[in-house]
C-alpha positions as CSV (number, residue, x, y, z in Angstrom):
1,X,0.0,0.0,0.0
2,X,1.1,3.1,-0.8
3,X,0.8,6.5,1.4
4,X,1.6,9.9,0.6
5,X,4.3,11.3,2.4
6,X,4.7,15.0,3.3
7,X,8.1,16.6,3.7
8,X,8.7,19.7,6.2
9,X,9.1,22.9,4.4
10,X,11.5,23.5,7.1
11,X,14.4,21.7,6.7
12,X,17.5,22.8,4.5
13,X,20.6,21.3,3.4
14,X,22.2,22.8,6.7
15,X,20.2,20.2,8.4
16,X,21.2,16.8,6.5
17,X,24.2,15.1,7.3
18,X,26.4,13.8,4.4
19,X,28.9,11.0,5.3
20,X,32.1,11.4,4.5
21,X,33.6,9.1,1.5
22,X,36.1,7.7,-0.4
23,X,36.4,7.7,-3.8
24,X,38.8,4.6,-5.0
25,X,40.7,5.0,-8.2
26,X,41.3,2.0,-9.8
27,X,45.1,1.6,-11.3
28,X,48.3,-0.5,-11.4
29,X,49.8,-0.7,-7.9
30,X,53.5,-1.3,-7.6
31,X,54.4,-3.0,-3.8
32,X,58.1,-2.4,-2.5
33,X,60.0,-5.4,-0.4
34,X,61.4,-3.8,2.2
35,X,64.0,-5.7,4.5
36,X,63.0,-2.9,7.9
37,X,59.4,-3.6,7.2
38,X,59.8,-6.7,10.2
39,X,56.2,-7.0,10.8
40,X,55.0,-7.2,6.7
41,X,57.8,-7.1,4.8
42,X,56.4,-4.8,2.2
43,X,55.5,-1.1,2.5
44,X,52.1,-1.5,2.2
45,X,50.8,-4.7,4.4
46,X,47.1,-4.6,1.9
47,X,47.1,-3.8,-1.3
48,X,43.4,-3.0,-2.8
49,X,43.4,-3.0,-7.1
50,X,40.6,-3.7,-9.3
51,X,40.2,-6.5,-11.2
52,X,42.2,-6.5,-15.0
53,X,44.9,-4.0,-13.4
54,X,48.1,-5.0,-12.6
55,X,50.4,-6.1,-9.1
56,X,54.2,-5.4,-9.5
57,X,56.9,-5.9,-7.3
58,X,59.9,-3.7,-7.3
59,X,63.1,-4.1,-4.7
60,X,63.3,-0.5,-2.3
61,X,67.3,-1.3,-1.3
62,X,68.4,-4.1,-3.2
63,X,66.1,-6.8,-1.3
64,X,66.3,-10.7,-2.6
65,X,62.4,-11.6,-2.5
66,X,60.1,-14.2,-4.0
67,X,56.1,-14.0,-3.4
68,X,54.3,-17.0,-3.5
69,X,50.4,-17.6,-3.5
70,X,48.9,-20.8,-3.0
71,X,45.6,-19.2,-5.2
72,X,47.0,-17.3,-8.1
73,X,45.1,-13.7,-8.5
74,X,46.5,-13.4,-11.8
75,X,44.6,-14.1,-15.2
76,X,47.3,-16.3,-16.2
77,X,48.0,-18.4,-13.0
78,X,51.1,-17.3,-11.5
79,X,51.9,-18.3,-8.5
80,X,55.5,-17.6,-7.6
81,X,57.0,-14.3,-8.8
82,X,60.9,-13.3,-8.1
83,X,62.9,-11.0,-8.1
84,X,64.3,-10.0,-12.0
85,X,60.9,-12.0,-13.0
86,X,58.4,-10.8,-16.0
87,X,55.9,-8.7,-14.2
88,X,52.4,-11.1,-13.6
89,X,49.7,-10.6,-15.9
90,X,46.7,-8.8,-14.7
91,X,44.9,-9.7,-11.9
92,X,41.4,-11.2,-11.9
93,X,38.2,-9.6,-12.5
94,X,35.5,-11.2,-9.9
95,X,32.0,-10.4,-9.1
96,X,32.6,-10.2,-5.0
97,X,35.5,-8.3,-2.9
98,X,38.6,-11.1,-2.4
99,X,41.5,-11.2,-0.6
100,X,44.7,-13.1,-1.8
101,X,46.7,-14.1,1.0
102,X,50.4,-14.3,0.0
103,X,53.7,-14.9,0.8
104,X,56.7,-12.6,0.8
105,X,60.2,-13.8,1.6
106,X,62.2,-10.9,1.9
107,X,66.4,-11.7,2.6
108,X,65.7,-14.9,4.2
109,X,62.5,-13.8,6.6
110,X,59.2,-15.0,5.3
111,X,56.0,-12.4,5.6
112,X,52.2,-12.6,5.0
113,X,50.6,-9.9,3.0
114,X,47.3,-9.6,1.5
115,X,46.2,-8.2,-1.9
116,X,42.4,-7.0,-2.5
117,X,40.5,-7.8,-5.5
118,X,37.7,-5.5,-5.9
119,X,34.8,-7.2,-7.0
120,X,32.2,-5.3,-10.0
């Protein structure tokens, strides 16, 4: 059922409360090894990236690293990427939010990272 509705003539945009928001822009991210990262090993713990962009990894101080992923995130399956590699191919493009849990292994000390696949 259907009622009609009457508004106050007395209310003004002064009086409605907008929430604060993020807009996301979706591009290539680029994450850094970084040896005095102990905690991550990266400098950025979660990465967020849409789907069809890509995931690099580029050394900060001269870091040997290798990222593994037991799921790949990558259209073409990757699942180990080192350093001096071929960047991966783009990631995934999926219907829902998902996170890629990974491994880093930065000099020696392994780390576990997360990448973000936005879903569309």
């Amino acid at each position: 059922m259907k009622a009609a509705v009457q508004l106050s003539s007395h209310i003004s945009l002064q009086d409605v409360a907008f929430a604060p928001y993020t807009v996301y822009n979706c591009r290539d991210r680029t994450i850094m090894p970084d040896r005095t990262s102990s905690a991550t090993g990266v400098d950025r713990d979660t990465i967020i990236v849409c789907g069809g962009f890509h995931v690099r990894w580029r050394e900060k101080n001269g870091e040997q690293w290798q990222v593994d992923f037991v799921t790949s995130p990558f259209q073409q399956g990757e699942k180990t990427i080192k350093k001096g590699d071929k960047d991966p191919s783009p990631v995934l493009v999926l219907n829902d939010d998902t996170a890629f849990k990974y491994t880093i292994t930065v000099d020696g000390k392994q780390h576990d990272p997360q990448i973000i696949i936005m879903g569309g």
